[in-house]
N, CA, C and O atoms as CSV, one atom per row, in Angstrom:
chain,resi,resn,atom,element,x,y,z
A,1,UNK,N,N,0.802,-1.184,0.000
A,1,UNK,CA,C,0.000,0.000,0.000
A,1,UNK,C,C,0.854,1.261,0.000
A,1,UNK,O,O,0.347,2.376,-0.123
A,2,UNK,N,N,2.311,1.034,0.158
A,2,UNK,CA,C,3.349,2.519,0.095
A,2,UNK,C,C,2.752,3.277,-0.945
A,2,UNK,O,O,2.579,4.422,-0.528
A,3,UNK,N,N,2.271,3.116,-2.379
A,3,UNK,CA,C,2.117,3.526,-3.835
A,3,UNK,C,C,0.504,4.163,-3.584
A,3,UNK,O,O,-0.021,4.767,-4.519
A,4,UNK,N,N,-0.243,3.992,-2.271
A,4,UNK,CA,C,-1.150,4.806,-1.964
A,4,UNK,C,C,-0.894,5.373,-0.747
A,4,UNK,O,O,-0.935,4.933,0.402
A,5,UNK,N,N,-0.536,6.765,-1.370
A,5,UNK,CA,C,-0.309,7.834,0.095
A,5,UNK,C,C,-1.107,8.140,0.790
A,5,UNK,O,O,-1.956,8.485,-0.031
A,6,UNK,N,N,-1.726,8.367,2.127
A,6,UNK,CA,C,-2.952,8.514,2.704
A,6,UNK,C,C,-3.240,9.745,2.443
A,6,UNK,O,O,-2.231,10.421,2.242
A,7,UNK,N,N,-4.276,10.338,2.363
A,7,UNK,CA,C,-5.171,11.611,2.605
A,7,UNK,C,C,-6.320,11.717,3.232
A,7,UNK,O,O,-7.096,10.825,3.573
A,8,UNK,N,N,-6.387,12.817,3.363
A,8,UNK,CA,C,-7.253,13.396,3.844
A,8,UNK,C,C,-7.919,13.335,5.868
A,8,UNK,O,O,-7.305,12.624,6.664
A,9,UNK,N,N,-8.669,13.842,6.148
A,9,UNK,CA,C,-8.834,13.909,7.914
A,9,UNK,C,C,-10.154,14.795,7.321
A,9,UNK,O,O,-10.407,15.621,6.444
A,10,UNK,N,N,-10.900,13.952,8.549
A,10,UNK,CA,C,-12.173,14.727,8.177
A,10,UNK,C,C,-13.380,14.376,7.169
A,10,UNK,O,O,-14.260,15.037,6.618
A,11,UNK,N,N,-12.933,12.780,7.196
A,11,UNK,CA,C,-13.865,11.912,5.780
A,11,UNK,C,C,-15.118,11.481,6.963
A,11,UNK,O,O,-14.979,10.796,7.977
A,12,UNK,N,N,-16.313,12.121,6.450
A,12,UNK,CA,C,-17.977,11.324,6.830
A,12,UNK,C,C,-18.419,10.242,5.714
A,12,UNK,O,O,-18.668,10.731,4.612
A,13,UNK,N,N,-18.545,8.920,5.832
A,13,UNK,CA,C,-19.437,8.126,5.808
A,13,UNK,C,C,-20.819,8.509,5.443
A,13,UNK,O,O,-21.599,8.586,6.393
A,14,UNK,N,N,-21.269,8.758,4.298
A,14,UNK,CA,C,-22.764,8.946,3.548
A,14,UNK,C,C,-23.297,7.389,3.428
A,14,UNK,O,O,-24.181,7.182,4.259
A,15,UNK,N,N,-23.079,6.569,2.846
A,15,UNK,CA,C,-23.420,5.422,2.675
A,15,UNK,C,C,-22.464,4.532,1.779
A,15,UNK,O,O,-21.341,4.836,1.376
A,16,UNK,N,N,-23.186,3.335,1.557
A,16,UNK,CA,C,-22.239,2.100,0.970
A,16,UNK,C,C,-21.502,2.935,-0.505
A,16,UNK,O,O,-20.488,2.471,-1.026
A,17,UNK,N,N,-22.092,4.019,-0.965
A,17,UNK,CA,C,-21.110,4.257,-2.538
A,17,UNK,C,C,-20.906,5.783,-2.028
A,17,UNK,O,O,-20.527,6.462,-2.982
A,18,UNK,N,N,-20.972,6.191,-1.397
A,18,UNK,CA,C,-20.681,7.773,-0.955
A,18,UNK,C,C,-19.820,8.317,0.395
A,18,UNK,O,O,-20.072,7.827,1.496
A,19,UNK,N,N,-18.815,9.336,0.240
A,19,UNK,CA,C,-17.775,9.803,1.492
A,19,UNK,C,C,-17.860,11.076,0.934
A,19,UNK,O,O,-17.635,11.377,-0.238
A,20,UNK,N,N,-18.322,12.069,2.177
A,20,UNK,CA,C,-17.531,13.503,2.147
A,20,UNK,C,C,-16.568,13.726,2.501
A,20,UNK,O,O,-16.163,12.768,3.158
A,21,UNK,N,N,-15.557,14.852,2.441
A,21,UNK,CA,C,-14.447,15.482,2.709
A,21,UNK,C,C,-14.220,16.788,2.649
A,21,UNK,O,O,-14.667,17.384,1.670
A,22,UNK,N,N,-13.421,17.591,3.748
A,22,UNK,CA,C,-13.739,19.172,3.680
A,22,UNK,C,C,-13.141,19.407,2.621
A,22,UNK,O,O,-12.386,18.528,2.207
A,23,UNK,N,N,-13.239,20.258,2.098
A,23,UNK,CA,C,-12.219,21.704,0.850
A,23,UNK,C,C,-13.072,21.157,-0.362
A,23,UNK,O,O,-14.212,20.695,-0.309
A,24,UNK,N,N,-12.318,21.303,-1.384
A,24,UNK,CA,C,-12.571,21.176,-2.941
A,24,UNK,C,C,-11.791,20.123,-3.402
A,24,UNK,O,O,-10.951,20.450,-4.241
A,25,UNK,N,N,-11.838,18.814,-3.052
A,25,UNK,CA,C,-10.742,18.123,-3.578
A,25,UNK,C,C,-11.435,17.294,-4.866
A,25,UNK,O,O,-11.787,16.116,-4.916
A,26,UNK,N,N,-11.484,18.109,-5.658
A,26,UNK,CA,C,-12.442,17.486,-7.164
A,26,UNK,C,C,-10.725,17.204,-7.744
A,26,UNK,O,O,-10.340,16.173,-8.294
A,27,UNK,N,N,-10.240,17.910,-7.569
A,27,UNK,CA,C,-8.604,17.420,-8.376
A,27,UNK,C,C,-8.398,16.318,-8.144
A,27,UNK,O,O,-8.318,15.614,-9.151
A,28,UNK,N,N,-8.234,15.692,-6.957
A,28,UNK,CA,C,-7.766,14.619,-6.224
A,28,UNK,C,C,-8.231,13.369,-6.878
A,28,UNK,O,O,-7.459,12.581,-7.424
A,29,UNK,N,N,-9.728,13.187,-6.795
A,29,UNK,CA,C,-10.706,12.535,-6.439
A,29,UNK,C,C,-11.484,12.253,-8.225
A,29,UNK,O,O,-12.673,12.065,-8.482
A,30,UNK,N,N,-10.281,12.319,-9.214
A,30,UNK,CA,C,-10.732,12.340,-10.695
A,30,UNK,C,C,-11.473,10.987,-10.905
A,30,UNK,O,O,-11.392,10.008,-10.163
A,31,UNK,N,N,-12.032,11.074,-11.766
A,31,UNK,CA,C,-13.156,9.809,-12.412
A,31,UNK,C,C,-12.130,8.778,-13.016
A,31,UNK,O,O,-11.400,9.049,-13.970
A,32,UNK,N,N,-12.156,7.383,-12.260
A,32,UNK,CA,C,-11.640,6.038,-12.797
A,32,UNK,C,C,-10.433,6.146,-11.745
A,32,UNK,O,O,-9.560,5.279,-11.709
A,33,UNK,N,N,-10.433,7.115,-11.001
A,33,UNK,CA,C,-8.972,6.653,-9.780
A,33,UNK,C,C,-9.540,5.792,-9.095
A,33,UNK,O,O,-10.739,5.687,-8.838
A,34,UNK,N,N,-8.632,5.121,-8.768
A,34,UNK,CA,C,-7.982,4.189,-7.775
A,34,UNK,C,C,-7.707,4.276,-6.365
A,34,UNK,O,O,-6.635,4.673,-5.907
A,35,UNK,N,N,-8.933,3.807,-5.522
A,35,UNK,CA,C,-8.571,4.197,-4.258
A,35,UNK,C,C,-8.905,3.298,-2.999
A,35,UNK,O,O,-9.942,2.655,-2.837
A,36,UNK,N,N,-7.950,3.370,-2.240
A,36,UNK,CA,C,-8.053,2.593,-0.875
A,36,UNK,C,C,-9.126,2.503,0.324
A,36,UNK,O,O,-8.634,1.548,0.925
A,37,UNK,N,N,-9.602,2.653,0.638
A,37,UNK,CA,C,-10.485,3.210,2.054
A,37,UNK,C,C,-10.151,2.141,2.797
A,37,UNK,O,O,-10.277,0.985,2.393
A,38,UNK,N,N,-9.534,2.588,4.362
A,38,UNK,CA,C,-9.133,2.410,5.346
A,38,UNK,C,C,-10.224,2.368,5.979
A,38,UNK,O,O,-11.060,3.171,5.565
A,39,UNK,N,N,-10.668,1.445,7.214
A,39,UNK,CA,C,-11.061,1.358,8.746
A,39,UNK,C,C,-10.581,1.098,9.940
A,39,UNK,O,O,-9.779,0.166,9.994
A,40,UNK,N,N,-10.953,1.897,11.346
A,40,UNK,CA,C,-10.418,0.765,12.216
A,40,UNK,C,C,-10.546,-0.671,12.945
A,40,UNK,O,O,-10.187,-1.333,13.918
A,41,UNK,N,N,-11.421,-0.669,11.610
A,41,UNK,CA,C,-11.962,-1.976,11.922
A,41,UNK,C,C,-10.836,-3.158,11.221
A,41,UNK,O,O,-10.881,-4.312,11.644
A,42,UNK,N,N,-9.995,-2.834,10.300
A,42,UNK,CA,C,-9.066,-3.786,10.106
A,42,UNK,C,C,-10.135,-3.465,8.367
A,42,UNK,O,O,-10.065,-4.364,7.529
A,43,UNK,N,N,-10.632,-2.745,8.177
A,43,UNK,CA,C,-11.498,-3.153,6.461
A,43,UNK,C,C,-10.346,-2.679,6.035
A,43,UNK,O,O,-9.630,-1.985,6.755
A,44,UNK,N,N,-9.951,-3.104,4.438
A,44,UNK,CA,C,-9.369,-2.041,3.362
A,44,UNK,C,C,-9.925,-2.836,2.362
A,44,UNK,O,O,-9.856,-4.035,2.089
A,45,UNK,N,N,-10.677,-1.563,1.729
A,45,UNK,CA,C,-11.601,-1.999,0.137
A,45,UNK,C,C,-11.075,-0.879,-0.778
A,45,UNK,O,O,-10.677,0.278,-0.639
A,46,UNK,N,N,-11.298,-1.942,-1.983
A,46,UNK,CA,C,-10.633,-1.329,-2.675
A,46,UNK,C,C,-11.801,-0.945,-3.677
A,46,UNK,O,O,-12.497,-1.838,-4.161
A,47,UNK,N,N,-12.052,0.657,-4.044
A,47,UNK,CA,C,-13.156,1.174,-5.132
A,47,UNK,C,C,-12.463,2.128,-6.045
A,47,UNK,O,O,-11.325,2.504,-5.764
A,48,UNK,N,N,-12.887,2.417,-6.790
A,48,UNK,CA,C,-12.542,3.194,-8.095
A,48,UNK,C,C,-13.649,4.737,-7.908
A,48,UNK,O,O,-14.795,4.691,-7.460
A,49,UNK,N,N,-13.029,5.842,-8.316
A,49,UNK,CA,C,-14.582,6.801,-8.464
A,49,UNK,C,C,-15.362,7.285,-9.828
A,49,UNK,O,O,-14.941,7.574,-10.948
A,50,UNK,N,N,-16.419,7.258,-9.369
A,50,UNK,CA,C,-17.419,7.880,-10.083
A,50,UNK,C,C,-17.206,9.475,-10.739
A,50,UNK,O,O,-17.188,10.145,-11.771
A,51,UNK,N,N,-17.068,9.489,-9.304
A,51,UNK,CA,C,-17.328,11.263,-9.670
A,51,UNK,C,C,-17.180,11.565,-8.017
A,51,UNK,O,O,-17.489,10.931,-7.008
A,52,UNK,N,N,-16.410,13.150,-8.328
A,52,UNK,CA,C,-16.336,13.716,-7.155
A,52,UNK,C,C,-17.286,15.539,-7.188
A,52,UNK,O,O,-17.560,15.809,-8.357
A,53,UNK,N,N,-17.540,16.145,-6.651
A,53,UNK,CA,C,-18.184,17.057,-6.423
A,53,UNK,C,C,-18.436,18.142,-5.053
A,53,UNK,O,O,-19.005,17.811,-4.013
A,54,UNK,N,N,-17.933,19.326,-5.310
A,54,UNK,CA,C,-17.831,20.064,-4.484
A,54,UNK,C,C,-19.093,21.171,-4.456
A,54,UNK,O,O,-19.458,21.841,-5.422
A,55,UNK,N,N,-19.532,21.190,-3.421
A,55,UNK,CA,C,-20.314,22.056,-2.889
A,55,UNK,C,C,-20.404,22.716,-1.293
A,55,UNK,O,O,-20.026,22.074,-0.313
A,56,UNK,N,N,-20.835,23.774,-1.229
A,56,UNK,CA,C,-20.316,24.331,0.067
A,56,UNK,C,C,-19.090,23.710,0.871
A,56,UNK,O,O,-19.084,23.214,1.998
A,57,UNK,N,N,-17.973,23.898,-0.113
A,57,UNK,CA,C,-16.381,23.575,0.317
A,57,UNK,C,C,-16.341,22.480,0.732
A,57,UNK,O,O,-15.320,22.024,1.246
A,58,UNK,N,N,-17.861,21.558,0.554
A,58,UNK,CA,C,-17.530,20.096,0.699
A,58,UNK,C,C,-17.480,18.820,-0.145
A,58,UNK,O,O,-18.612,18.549,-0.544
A,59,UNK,N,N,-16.814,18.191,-0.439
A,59,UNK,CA,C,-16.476,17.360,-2.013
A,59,UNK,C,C,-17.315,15.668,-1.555
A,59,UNK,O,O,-16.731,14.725,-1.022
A,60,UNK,N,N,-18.407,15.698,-1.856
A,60,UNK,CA,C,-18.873,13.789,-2.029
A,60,UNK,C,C,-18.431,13.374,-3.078
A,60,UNK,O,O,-18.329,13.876,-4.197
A,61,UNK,N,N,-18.154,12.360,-2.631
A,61,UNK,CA,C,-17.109,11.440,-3.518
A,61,UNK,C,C,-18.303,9.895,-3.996
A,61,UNK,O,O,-18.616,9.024,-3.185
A,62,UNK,N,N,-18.578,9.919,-4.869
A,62,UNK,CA,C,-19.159,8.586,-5.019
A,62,UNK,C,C,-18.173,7.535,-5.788
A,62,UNK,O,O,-17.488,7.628,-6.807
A,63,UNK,N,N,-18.373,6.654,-4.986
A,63,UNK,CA,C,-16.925,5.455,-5.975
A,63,UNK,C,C,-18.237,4.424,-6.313
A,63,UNK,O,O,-19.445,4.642,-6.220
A,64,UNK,N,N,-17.784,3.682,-6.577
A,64,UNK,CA,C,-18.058,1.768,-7.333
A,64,UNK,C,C,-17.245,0.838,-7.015
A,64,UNK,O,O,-16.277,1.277,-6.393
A,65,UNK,N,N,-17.230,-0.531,-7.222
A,65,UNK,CA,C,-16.678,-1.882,-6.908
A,65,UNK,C,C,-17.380,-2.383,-6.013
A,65,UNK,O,O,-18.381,-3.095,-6.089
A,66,UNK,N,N,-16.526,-1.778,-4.701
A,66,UNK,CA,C,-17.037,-2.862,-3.320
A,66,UNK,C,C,-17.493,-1.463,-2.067
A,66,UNK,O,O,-16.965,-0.383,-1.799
A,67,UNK,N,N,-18.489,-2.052,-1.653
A,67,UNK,CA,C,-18.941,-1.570,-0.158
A,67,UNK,C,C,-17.821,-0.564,0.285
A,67,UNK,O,O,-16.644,-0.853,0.069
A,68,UNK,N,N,-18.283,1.014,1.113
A,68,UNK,CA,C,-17.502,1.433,1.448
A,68,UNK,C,C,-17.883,1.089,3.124
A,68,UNK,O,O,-18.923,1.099,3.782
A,69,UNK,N,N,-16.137,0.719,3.471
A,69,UNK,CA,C,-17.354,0.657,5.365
A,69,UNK,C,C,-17.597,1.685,6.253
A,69,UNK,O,O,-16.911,2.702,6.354
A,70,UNK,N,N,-18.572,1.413,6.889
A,70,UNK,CA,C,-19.309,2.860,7.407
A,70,UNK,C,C,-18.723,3.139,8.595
A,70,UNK,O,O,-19.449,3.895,9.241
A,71,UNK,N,N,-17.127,2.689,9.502
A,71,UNK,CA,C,-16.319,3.405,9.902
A,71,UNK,C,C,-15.121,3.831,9.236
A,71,UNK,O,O,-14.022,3.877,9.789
A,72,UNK,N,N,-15.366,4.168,7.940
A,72,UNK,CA,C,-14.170,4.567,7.266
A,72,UNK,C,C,-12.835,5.748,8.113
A,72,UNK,O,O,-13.253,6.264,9.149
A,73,UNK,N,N,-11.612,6.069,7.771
A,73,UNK,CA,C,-11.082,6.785,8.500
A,73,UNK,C,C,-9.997,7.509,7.292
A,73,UNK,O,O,-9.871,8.723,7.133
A,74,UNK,N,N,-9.551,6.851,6.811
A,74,UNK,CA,C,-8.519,6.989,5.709
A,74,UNK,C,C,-8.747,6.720,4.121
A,74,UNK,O,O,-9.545,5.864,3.739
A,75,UNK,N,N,-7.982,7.520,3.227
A,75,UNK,CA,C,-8.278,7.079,2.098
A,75,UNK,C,C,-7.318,7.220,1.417
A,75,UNK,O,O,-6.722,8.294,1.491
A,76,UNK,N,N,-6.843,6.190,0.527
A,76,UNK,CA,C,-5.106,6.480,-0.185
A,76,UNK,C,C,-5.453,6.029,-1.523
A,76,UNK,O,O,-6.097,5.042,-1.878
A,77,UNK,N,N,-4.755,7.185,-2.359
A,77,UNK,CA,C,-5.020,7.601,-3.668
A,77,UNK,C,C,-3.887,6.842,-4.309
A,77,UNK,O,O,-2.667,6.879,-4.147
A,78,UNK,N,N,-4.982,5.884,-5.378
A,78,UNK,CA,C,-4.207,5.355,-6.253
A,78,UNK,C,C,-3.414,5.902,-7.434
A,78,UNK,O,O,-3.422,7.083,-7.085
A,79,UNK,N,N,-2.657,5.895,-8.713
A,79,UNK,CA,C,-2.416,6.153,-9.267
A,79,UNK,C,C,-3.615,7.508,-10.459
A,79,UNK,O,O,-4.755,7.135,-10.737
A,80,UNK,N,N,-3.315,8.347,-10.768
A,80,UNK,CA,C,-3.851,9.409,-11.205
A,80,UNK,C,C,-4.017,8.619,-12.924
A,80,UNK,O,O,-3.252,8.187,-13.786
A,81,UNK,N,N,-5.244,8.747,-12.761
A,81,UNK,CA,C,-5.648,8.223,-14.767
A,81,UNK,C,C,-4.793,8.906,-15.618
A,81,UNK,O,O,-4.065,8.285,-16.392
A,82,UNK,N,N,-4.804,10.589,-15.537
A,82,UNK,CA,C,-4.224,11.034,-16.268
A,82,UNK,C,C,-2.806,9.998,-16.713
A,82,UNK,O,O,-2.474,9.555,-17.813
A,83,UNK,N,N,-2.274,9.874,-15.566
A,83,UNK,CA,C,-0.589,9.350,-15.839
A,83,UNK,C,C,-0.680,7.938,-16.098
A,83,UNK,O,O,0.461,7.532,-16.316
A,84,UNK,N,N,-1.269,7.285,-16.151
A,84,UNK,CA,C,-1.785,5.617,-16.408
A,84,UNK,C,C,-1.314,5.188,-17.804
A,84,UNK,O,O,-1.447,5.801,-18.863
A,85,UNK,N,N,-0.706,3.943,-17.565
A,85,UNK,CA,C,-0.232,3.879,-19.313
A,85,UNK,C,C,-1.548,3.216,-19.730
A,85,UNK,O,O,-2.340,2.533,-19.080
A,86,UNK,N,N,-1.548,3.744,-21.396
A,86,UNK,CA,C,-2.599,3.797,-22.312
A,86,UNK,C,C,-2.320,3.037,-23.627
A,86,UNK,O,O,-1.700,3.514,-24.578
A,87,UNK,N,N,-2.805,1.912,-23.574
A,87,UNK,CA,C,-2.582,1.027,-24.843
A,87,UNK,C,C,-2.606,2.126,-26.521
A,87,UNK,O,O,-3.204,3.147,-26.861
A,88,UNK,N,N,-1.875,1.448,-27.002
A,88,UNK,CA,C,-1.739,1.845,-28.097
A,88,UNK,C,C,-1.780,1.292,-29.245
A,88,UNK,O,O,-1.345,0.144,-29.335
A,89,UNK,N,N,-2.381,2.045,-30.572
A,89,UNK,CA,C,-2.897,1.124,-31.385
A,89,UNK,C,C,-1.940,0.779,-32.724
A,89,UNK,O,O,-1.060,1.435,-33.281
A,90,UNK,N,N,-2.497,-0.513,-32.978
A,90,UNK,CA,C,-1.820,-1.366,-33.883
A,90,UNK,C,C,-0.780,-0.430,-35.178
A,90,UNK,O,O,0.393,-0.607,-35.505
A,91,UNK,N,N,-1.776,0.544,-35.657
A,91,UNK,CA,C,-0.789,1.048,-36.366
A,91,UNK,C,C,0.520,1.886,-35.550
A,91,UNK,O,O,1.672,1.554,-35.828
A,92,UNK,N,N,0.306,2.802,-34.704
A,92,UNK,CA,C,1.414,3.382,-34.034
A,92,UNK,C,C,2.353,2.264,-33.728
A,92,UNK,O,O,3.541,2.274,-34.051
A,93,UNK,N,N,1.865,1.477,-33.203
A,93,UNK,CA,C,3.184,0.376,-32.708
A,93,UNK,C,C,4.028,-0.137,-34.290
A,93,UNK,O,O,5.236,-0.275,-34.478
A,94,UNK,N,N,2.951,-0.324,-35.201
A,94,UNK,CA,C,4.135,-0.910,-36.393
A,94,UNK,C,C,5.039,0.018,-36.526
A,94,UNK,O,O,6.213,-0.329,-36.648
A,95,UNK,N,N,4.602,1.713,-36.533
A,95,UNK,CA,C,5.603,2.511,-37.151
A,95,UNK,C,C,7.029,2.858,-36.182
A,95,UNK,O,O,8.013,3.465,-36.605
A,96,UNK,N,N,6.857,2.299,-34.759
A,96,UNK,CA,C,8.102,2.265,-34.448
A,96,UNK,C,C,8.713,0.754,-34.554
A,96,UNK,O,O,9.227,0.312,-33.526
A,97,UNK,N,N,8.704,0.284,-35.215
A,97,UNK,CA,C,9.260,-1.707,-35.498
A,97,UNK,C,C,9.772,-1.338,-37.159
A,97,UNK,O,O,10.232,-2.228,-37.875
């Protein structure tokens, strides 16, 4: 889990596909990341997001996959889509061969 740095303090529990967090973290929190959620219950699930959204300086985060648990505490950000390697297609690959 080193390759997911923790963030954030201050995450509420909305339900099984939803977490708030204070500020604007719509940067963070981009569509198809990769992310951890921590408990102290010993949970770590692993979900992907939907979509993040800020309103009154507060960002819900809705992910997908698996159950988020409803003592969540932590959340560590997987790799950023933007930077994700991206298959490439048949012709580009011949023209470097």
């Amino acid at each position: 889990m080193s390759s997911y740095p923790p963030t954030a303090s201050g995450l509420v529990y909305v339900d099984a596909n939803h977490f708030t967090i204070p500020g604007d973290c719509t940067a963070l929190f981009k569509e198809r990341r990769a992310i951890l959620v921590q408990a102290p219950s010993g949970i770590v699930t692993g979900v992907y997001v939907i979509s993040a959204v800020c309103s009154g300086n507060i960002t819900t985060v809705t992910t997908a996959g698996n159950a988020l648990p409803s003592d969540l505490t932590t959340v560590r950000l997987g790799q950023d889509p933007v930077n994700a390697p991206q298959s490439i297609s048949p012709l580009l690959a011949a023209a470097f061969m």
